[in-house]
DOFIKE-776630 format. One record per residue: residue number from 1; chain; residue in three letters; x, y, z of N, C-alpha, C in turn. Coordinates in steps of 0.001 Angstrom, whole numbers, plus 500000, padded with zeros to 6 digits. Atoms other than C-alpha are relative to their C-alpha. Layout:
  zapa  titi  semar    n_xx    n_yy    n_zz   ca_xx   ca_yy   ca_zz    c_xx    c_yy    c_zz
   NUM     A    ala       X       Y       Z       X       Y       Z       X       Y       Z
...
This chain:
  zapa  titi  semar    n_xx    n_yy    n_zz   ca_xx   ca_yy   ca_zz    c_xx    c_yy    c_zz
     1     A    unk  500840  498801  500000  500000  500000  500000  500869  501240  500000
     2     A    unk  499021  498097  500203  501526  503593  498941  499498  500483  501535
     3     A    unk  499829  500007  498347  502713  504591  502495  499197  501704  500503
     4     A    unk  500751  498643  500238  500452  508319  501561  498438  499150  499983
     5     A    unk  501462  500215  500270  497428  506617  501063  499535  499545  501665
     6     A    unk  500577  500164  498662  494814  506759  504648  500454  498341  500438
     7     A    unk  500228  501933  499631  495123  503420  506380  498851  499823  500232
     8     A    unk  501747  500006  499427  491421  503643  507757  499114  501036  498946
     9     A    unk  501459  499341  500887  489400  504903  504356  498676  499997  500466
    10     A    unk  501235  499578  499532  486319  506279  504682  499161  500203  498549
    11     A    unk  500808  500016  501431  483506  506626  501869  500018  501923  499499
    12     A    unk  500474  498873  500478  483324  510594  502107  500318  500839  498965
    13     A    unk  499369  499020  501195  485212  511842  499366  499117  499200  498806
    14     A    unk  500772  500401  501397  483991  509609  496925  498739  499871  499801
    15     A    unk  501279  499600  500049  480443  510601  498447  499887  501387  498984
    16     A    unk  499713  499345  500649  481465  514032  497603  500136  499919  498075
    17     A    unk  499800  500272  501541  482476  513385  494016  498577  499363  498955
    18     A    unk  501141  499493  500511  479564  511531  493111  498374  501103  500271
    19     A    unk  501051  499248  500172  477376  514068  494033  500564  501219  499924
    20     A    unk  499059  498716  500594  479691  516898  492347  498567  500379  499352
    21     A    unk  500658  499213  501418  476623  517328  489859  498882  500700  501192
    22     A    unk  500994  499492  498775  474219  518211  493314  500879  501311  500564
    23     A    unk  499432  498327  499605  476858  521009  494276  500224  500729  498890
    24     A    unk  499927  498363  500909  476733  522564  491222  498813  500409  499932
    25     A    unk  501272  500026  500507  472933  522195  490726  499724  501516  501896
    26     A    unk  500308  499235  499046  473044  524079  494462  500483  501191  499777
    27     A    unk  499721  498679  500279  475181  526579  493555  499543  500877  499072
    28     A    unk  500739  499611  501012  473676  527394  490776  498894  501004  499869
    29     A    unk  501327  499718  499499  470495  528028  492200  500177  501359  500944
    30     A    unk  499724  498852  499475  472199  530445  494516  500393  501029  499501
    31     A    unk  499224  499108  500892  473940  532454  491766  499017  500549  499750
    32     A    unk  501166  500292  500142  470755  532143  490473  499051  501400  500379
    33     A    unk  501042  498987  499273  468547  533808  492900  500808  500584  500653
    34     A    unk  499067  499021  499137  471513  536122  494343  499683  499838  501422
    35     A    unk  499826  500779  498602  471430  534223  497846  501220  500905  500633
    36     A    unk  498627  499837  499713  475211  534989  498448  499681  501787  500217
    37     A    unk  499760  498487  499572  474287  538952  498082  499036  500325  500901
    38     A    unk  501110  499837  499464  471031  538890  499615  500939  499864  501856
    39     A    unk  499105  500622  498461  473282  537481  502894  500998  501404  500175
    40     A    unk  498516  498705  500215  476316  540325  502034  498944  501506  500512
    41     A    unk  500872  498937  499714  473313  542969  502184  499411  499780  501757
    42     A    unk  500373  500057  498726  472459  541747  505814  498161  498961  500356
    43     A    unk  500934  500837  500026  469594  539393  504889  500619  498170  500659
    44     A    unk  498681  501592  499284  470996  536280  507632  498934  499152  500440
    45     A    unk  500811  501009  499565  467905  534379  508712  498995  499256  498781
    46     A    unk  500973  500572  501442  466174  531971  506238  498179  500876  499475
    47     A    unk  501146  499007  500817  462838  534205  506449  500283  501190  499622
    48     A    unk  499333  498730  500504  464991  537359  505967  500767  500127  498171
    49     A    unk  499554  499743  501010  466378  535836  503223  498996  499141  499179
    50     A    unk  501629  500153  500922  463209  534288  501814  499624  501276  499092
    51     A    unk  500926  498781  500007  461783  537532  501856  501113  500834  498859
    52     A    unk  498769  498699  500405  464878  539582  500284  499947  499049  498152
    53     A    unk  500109  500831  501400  465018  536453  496867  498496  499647  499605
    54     A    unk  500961  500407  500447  461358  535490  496642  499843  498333  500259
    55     A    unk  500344  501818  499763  462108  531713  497319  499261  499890  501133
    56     A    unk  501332  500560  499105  459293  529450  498549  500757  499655  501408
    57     A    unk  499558  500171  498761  460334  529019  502574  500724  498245  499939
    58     A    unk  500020  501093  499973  460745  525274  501736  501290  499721  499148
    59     A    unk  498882  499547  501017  463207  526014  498868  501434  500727  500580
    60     A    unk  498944  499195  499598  465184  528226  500807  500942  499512  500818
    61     A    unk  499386  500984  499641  465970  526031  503475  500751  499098  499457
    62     A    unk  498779  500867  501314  467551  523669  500961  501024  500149  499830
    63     A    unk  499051  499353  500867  469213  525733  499480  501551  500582  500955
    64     A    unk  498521  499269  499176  471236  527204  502566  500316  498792  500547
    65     A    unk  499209  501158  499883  471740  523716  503826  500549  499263  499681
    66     A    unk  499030  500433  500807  473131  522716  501031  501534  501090  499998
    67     A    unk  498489  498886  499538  475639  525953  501159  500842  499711  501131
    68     A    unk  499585  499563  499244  476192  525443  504369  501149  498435  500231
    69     A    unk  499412  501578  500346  477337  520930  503629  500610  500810  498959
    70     A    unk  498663  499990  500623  479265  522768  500837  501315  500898  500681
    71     A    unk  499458  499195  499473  480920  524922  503351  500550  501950  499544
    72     A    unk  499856  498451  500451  480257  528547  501275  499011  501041  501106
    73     A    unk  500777  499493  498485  477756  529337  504606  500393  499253  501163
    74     A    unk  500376  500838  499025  478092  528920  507995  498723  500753  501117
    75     A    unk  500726  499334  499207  475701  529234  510735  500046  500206  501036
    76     A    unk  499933  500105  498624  475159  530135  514114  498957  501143  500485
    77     A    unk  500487  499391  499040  472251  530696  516532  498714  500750  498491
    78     A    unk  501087  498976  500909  469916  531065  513230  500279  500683  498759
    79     A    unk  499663  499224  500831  471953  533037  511380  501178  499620  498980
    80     A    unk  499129  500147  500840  473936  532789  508203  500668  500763  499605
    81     A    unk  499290  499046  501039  476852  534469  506627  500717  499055  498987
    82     A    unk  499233  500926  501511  479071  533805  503393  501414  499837  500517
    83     A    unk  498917  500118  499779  482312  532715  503962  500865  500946  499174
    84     A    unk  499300  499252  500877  485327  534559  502459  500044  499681  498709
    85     A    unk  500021  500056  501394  485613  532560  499621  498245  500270  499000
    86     A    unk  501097  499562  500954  481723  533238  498679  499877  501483  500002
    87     A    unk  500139  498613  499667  481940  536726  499811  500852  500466  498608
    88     A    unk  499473  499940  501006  484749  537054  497181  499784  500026  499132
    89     A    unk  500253  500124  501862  483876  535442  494350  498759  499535  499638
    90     A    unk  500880  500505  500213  480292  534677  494653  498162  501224  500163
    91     A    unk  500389  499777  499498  478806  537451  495549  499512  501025  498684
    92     A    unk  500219  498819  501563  477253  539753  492039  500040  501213  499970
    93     A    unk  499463  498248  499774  478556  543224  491653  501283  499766  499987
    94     A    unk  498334  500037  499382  482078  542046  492989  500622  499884  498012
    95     A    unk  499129  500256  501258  484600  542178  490131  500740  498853  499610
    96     A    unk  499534  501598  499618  486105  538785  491568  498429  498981  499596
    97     A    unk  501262  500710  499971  482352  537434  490653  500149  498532  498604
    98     A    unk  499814  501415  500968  482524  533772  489207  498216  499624  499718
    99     A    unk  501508  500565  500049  478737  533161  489357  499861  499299  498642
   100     A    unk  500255  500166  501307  478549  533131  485830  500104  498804  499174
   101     A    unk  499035  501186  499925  480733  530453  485555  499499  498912  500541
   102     A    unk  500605  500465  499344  478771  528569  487680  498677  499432  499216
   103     A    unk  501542  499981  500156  475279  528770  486340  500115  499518  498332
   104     A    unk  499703  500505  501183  476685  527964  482724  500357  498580  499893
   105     A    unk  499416  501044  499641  478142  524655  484055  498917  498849  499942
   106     A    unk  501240  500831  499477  474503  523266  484796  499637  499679  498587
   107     A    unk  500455  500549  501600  473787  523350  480885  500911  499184  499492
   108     A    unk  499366  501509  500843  476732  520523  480216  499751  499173  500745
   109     A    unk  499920  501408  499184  475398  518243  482624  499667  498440  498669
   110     A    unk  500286  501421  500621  474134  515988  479787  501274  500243  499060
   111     A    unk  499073  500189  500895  477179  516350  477726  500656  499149  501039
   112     A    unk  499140  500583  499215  479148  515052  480820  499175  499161  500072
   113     A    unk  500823  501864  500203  476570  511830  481134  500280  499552  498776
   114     A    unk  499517  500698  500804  477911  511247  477994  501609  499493  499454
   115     A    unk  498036  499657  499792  481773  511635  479215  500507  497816  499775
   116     A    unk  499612  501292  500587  482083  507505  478846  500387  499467  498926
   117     A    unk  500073  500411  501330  481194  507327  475611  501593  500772  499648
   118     A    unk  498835  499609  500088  483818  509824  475065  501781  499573  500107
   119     A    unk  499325  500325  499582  486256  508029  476720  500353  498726  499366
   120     A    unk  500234  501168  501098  485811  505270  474911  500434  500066  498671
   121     A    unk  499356  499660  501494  486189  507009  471420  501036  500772  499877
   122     A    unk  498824  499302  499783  488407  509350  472263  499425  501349  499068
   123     A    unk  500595  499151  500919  485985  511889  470096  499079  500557  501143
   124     A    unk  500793  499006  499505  484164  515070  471577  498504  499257  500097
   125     A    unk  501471  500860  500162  480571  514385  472226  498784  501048  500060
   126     A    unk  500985  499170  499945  479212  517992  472706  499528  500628  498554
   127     A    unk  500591  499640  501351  476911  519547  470207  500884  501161  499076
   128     A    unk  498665  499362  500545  479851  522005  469299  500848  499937  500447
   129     A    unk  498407  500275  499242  483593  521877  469748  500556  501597  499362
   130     A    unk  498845  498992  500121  486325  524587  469788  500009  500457  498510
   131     A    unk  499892  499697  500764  486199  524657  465987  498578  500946  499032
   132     A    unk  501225  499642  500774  482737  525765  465445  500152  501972  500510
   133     A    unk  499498  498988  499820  483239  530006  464751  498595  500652  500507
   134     A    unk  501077  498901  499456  481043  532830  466216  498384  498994  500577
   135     A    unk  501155  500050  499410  478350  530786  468376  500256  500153  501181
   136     A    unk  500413  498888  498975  476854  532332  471120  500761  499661  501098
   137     A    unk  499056  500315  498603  478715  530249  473622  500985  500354  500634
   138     A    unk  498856  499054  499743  481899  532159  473350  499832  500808  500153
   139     A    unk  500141  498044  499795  480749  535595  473990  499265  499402  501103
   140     A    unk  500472  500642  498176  478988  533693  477373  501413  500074  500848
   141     A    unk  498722  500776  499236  482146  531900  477841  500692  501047  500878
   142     A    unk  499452  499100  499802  484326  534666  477730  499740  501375  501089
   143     A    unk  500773  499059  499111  482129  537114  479819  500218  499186  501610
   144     A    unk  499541  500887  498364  482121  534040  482741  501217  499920  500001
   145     A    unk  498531  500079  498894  485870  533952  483411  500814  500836  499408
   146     A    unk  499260  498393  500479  487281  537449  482306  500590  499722  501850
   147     A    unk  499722  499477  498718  487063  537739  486352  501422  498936  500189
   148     A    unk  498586  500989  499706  489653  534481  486607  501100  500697  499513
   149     A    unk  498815  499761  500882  492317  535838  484168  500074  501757  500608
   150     A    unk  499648  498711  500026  492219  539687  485444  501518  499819  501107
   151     A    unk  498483  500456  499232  494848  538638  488462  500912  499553  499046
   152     A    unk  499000  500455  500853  497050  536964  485733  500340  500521  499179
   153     A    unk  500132  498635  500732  496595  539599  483711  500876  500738  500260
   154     A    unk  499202  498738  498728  498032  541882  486327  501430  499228  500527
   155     A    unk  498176  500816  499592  501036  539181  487390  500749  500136  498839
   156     A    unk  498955  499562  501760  502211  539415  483476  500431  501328  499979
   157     A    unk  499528  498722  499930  502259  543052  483451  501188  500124  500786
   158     A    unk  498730  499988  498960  504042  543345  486474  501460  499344  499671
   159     A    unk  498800  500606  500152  506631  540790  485484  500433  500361  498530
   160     A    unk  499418  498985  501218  507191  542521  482260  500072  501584  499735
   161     A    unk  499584  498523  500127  507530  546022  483203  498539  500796  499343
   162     A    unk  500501  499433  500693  504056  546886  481309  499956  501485  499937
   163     A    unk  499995  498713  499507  503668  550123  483073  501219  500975  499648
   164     A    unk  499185  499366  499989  506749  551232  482059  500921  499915  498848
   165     A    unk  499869  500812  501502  507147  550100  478525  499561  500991  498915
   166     A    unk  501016  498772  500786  506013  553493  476769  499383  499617  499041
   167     A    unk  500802  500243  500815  504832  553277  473402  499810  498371  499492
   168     A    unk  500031  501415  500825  504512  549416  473115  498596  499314  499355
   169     A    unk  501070  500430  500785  502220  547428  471217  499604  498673  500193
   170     A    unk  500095  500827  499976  500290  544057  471359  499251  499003  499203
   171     A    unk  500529  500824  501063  498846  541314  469455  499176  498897  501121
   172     A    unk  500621  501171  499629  496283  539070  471647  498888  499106  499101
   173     A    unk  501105  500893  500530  495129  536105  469850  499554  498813  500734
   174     A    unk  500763  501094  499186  492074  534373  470519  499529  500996  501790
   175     A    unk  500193  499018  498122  491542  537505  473548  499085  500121  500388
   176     A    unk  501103  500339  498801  488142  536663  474870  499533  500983  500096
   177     A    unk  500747  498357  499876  486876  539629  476573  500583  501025  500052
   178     A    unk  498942  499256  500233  489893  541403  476052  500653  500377  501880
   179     A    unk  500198  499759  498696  490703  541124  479770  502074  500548  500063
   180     A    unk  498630  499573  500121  494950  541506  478698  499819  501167  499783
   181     A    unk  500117  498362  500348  494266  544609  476957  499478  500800  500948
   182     A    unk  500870  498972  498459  491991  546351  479792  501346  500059  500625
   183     A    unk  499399  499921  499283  494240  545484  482058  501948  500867  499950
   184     A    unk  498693  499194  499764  497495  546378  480884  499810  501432  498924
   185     A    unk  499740  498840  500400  496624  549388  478546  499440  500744  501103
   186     A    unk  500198  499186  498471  495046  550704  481945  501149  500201  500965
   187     A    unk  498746  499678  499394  498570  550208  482996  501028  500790  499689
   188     A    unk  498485  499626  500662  500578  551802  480392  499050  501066  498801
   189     A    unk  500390  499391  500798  498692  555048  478800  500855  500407  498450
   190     A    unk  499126  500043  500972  501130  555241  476034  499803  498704  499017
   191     A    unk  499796  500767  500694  500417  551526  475056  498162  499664  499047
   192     A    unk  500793  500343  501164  498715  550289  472154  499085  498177  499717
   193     A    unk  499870  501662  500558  496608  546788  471530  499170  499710  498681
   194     A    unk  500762  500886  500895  495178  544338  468983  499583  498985  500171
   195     A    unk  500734  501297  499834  492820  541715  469152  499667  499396  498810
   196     A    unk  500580  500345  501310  492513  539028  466719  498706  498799  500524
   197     A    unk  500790  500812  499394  489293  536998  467474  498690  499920  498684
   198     A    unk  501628  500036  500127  485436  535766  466530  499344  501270  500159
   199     A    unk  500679  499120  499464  483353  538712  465704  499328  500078  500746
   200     A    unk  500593  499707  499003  481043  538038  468145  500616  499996  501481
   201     A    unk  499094  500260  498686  483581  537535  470920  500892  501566  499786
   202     A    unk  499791  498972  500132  485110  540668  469590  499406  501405  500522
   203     A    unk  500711  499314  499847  482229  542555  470200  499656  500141  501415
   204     A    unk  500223  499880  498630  481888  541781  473845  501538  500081  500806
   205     A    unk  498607  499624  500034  485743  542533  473759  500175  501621  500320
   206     A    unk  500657  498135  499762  484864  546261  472997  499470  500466  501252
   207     A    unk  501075  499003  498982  482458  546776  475516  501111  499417  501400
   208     A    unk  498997  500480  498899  484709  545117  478166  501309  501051  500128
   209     A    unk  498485  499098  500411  488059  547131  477277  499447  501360  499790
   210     A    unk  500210  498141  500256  485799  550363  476724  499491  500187  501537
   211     A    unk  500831  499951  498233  483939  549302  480897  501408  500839  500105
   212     A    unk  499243  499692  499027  487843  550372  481803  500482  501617  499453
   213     A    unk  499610  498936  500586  487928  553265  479861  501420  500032  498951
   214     A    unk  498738  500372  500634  490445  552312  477699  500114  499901  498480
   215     A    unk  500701  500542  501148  488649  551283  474660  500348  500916  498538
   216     A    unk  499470  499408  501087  490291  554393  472546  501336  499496  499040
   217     A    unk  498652  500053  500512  493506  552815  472102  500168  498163  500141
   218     A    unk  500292  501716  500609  492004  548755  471230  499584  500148  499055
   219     A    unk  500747  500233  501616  491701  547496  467678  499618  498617  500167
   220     A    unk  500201  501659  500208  489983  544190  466801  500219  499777  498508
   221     A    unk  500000  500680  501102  490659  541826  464087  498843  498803  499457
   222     A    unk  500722  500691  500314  487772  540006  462964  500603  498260  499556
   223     A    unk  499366  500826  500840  489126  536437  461862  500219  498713  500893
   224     A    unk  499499  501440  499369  490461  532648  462788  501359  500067  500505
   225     A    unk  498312  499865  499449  493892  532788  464763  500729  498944  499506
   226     A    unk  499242  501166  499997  494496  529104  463354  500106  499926  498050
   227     A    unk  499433  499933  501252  494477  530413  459708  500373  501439  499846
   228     A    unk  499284  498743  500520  494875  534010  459417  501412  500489  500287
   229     A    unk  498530  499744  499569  498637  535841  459251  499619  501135  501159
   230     A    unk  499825  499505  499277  499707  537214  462248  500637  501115  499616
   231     A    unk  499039  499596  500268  501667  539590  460487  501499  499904  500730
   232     A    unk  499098  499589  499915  504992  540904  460483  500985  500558  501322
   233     A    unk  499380  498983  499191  507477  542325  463452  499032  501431  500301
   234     A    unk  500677  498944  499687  504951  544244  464172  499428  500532  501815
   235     A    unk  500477  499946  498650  504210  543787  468082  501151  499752  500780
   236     A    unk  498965  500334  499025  506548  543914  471306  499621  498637  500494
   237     A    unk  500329  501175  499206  504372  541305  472794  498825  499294  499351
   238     A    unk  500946  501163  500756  502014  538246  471526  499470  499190  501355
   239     A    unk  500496  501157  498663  499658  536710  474255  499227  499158  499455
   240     A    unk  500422  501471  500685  498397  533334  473648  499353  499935  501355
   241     A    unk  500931  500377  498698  495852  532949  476759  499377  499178  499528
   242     A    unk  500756  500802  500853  494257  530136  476933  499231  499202  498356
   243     A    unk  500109  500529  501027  494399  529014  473817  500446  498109  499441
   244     A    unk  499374  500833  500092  496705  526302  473717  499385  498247  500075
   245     A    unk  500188  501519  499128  495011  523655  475646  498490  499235  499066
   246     A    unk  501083  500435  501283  492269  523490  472527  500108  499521  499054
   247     A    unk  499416  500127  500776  494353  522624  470074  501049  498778  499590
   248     A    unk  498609  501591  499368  497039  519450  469142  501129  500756  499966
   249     A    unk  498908  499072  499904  500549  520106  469321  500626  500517  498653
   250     A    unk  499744  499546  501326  501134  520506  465515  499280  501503  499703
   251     A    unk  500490  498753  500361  498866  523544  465474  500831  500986  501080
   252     A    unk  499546  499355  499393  499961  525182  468367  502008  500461  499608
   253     A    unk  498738  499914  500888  503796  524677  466727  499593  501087  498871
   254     A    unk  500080  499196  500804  502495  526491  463674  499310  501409  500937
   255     A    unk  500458  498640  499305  500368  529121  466147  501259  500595  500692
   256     A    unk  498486  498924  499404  504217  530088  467876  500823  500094  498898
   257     A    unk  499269  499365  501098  505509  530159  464609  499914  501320  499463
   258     A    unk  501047  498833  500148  502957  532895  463852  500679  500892  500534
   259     A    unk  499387  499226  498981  503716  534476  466968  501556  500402  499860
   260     A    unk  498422  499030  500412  507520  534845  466435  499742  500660  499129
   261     A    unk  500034  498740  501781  507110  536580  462840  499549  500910  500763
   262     A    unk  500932  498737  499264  504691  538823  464623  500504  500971  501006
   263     A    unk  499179  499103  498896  507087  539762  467297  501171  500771  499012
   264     A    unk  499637  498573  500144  509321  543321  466933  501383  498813  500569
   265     A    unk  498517  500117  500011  513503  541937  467591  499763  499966  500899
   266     A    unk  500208  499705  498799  513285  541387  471164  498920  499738  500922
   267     A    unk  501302  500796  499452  509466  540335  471934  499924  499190  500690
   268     A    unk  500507  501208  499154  507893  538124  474153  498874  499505  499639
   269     A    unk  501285  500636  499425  505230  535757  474192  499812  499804  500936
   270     A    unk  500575  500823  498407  503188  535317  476878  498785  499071  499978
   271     A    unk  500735  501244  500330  501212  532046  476862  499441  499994  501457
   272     A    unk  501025  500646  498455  498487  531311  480013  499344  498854  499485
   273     A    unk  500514  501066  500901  497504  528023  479894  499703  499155  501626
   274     A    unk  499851  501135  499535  496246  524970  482361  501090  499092  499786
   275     A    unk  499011  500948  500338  499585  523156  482291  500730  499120  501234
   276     A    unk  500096  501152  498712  500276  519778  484664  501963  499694  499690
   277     A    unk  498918  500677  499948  503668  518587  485356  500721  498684  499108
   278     A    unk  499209  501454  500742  506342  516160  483470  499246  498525  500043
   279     A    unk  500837  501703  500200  504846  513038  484688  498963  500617  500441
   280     A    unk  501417  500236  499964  501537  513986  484375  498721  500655  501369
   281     A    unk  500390  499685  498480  500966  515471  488422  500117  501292  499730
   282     A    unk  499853  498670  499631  500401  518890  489718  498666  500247  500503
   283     A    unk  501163  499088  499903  497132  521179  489754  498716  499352  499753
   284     A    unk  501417  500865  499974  494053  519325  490451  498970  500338  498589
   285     A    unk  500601  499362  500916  492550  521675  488134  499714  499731  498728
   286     A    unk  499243  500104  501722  494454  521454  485152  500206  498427  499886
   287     A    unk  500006  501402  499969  494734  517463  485590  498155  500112  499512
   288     A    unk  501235  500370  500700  490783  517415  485574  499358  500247  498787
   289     A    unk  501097  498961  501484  490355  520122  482546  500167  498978  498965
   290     A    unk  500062  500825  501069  491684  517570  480480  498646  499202  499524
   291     A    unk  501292  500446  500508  488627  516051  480525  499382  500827  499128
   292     A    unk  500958  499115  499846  486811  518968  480050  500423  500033  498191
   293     A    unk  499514  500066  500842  488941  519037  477026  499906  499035  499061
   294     A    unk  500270  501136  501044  488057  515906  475465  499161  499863  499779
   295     A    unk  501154  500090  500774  484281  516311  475076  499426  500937  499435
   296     A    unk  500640  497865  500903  484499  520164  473805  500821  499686  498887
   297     A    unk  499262  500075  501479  487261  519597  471241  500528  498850  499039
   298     A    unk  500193  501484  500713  488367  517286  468575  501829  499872  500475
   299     A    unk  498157  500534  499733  492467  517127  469605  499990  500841  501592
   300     A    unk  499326  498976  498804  492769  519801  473053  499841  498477  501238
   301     A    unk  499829  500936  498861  493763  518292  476298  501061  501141  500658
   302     A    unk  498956  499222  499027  496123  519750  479264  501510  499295  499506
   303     A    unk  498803  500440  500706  499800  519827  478010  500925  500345  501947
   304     A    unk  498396  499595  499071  503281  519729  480325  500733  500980  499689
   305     A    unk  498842  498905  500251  506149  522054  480648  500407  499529  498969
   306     A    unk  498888  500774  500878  508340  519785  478503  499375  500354  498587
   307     A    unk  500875  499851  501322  505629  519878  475672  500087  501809  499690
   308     A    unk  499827  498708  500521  505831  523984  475823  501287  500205  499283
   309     A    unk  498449  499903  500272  509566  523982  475844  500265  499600  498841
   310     A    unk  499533  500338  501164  509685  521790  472935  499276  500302  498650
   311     A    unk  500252  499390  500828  507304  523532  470816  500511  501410  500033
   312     A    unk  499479  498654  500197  508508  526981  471548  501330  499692  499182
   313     A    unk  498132  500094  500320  512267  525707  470818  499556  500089  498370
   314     A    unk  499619  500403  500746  511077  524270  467753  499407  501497  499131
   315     A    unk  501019  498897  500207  508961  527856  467054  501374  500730  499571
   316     A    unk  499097  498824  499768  512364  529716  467533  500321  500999  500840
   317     A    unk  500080  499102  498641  512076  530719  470937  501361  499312  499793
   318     A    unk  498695  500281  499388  515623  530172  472733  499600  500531  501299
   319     A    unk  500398  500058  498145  514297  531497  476476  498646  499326  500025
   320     A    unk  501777  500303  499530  511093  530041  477929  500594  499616  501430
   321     A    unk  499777  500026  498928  510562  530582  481205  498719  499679  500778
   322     A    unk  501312  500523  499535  507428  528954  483250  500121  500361  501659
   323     A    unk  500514  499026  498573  505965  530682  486310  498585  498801  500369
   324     A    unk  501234  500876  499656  503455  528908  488338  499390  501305  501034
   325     A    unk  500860  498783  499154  500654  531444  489856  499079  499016  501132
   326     A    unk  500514  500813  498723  498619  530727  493332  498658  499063  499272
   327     A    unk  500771  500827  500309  495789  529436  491452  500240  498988  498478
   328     A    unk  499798  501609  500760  495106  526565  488635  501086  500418  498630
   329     A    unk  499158  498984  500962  497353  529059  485689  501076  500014  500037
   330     A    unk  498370  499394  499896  500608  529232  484404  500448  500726  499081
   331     A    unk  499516  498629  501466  502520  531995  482443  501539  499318  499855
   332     A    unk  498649  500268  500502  505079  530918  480525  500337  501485  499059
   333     A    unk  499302  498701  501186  507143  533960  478538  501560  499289  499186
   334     A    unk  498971  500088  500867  509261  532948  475595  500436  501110  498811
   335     A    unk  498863  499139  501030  511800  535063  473602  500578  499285  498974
């Protein structure tokens, strides 16, 4: 017996697990009916917070005793509050707000009842994959986890000087809600970006990058990142967010090929990606996305360091350097 593994198992984790699809269906419900703010506003007793969401008294109860078995409430003497981590990121208004994220999750439950089959063929199984362009799901997507990527956002800057980088320029392909650009042309009034993306993901790009006031000095590119040219030496920096982990490794080879041409003598890429360790260990996260990855696309999956390293090399990088951040994300920057 591996001398890590309990000696006296118990059933509760793998109670937990299967009933993963009952804590999302709860949370959900709370995102839902804004529970989490209704509580933040000072609504702490189940008829206070009946009264404050509209849920039936019978419903409500449920609902916080399920919060409270997932440990995002606790109680005492009657009364409920949110814990830090729901207060944080659960709570609507907050800028840290994941809800979104949440309540979108409940519409793949039947794609995931069909995660066997998958497993089996080794072929996607949802009604669209990664390759299908401008449907509505990506301008959702992108809107639910802008809030994840703004911290990582802000650790790149920082570790590349953005703020202090005068007139530089950027190229994000594949940029979502444009959450790079906000963030660092809000850092660096002098700098310049470009987005190449899905018009409709574009479009909720704009309004995102114009919320920070910023929106004078973003261009978009209408187009496919996995055929159109990146041009020329034309950018200091090339971010590849999340992109990677959608893709096999032959494309992503030709997508940092891209990316070098595109970089200015001196450039960086900066790549964010779910990425798991050499043998296969690390970030709970990024170990499970793989799944997540095999019934949305027709090749993506979670890659290793080793696998960056040896497509950048073969790209024409010569540095790559891999950063691991507090949560499931890592930034790699190659030169």
């Amino acid at each position: 017996m591996d001398q890590n593994q309990n000696q006296n198992p118990t059933p509760e984790r793998i109670m937990q697990y299967f009933t993963g699809s009952w804590a999302t269906a709860i949370l959900s419900a709370a995102t839902t009916h804004n529970v989490f703010r209704a509580i933040e506003g000072g609504a702490w007793t189940c008829d206070e917070i009946t009264n404050k969401t509209g849920l039936a008294p019978r419903g409500a109860q449920a609902l916080l005793d399920g919060l409270t078995g997932l440990g995002l409430l606790t109680v005492k003497s009657g009364k409920y509050e949110n814990t830090a981590e729901a207060s944080t990121y659960l709570v609507a208004g907050k800028p840290t707000y994941l809800g979104n994220i949440v309540k979108s999750a409940v519409g793949s439950f039947a794609d995931w009842a069909k995660y066997p089959d998958a497993v089996k063929t080794g072929q996607p199984i949802c009604e669209f994959n990664t390759d299908t362009a401008n449907h509505p799901f990506w301008a959702e997507l992108v809107t639910a986890i802008a809030p994840l990527s703004v911290p990582i956002a802000q650790a790149a800057a920082q570790r590349l000087g953005i703020a202090k980088a005068g007139a530089c320029s950027w190229l994000d392909v594949g940029g979502g809600s444009g959450v790079y650009s906000a963030v660092w042309l809000a850092a660096n009034p002098k700098a310049q970006a470009t987005q190449l993306d899905w018009s409709n993901v574009n479009e909720v790009a704009k309004g995102f990058v114009g919320g920070w006031g910023v929106g004078d000095r973003f261009t978009t590119i209408d187009g496919d990142l996995t055929k159109d040219d990146w041009g020329t030496a034309k950018y200091d920096y090339v971010v590849y967010s999340h992109i990677a982990h959608m893709y096999a490794a032959a494309t992503n080879v030709s997508n940092f090929k891209k990316a070098r041409q595109a970089l200015k003598a001196g450039g960086t890429l900066v790549i964010n990606d779910f990425v798991v360790d050499n043998d296969r260990a690390g970030m709970p996260f990024a170990l499970l996305f793989a799944s997540n990855m095999l019934i949305q696309t027709n090749d993506g999956t979670t890659y290793r360091d080793a696998d960056y390293h040896t497509w950048l090399n073969e790209a024409g990088f010569r540095e790559v350097n891999v950063e691991r951040t507090p949560g499931p994300a890592t930034l790699i920057y190659a030169r």
